[in-house]
C-alpha positions in Angstrom: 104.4 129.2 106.7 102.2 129.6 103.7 98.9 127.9 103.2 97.1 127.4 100.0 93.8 126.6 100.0 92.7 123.1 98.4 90.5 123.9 95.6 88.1 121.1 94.2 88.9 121.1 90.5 92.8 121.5 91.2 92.1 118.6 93.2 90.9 117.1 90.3 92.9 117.8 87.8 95.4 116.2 90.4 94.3 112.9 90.6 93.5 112.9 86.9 97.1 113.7 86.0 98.5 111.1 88.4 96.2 108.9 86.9 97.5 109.3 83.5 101.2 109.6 84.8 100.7 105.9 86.5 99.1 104.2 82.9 95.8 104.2 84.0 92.7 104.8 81.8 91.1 107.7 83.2 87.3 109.2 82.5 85.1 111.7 83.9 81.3 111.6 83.8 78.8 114.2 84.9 76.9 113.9 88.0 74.1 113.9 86.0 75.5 110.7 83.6 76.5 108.6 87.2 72.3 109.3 88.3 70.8 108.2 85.1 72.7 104.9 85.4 72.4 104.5 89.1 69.0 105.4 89.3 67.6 105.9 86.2 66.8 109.6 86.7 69.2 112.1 86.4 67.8 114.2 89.2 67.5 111.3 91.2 68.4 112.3 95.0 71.5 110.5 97.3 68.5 108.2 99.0 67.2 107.1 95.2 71.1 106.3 94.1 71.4 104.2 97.4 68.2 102.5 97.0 68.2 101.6 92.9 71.8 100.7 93.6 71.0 98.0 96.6 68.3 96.7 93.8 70.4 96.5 90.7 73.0 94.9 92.4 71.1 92.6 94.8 72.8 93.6 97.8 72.3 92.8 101.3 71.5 95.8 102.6 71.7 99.8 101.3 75.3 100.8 101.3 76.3 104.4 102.4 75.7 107.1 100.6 79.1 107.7 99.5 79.6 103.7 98.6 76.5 103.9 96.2 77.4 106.9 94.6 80.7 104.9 93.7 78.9 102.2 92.9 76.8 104.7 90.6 80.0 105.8 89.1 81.0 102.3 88.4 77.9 101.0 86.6 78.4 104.2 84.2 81.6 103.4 83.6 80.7 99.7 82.2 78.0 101.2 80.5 79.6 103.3 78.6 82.0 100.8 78.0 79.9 98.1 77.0 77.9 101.0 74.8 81.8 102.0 73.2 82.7 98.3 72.7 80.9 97.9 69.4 81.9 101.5 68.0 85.3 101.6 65.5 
């Protein structure tokens, strides 16, 4: 039997092309990008994500880690699309 290790970016490039291959709209944003809008600071820190995230969208109670930082990706992606909107 053979193994071959998983590597992050062929990941990646992976779900990107199933993406594409299903008709979605796909985009890819910089860690960097996702902080800025999540927490205002692109060097902002996991706890600063969870906690501007739990503020800017009123929640109950700080999600996990991982859940804010896709709820960081989420808010860039309307950004950016309500940024793009008015752009021929």
């Amino acid at each position: 039997m053979f193994f071959l290790p998983v590597i992050p970016g062929l990941a990646r490039g992976a779900a990107i092309v199933a993406g594409v291959a299903a008709g979605l709209s796909v985009a890819e944003y910089a860690a960097r990008s996702v902080k800025q809008s999540g927490a205002g600071g692109g060097a902002a820190g996991k706890e600063q994500v969870q906690h501007m995230i739990t503020r800017l969208l009123k929640l109950p109670s700080a999600p996990s880690e991982d859940a804010a930082d896709a709820l960081a990706v989420a808010l860039c992606q309307a950004q950016t699309m309500r940024t793009t909107a008015g752009l021929p």
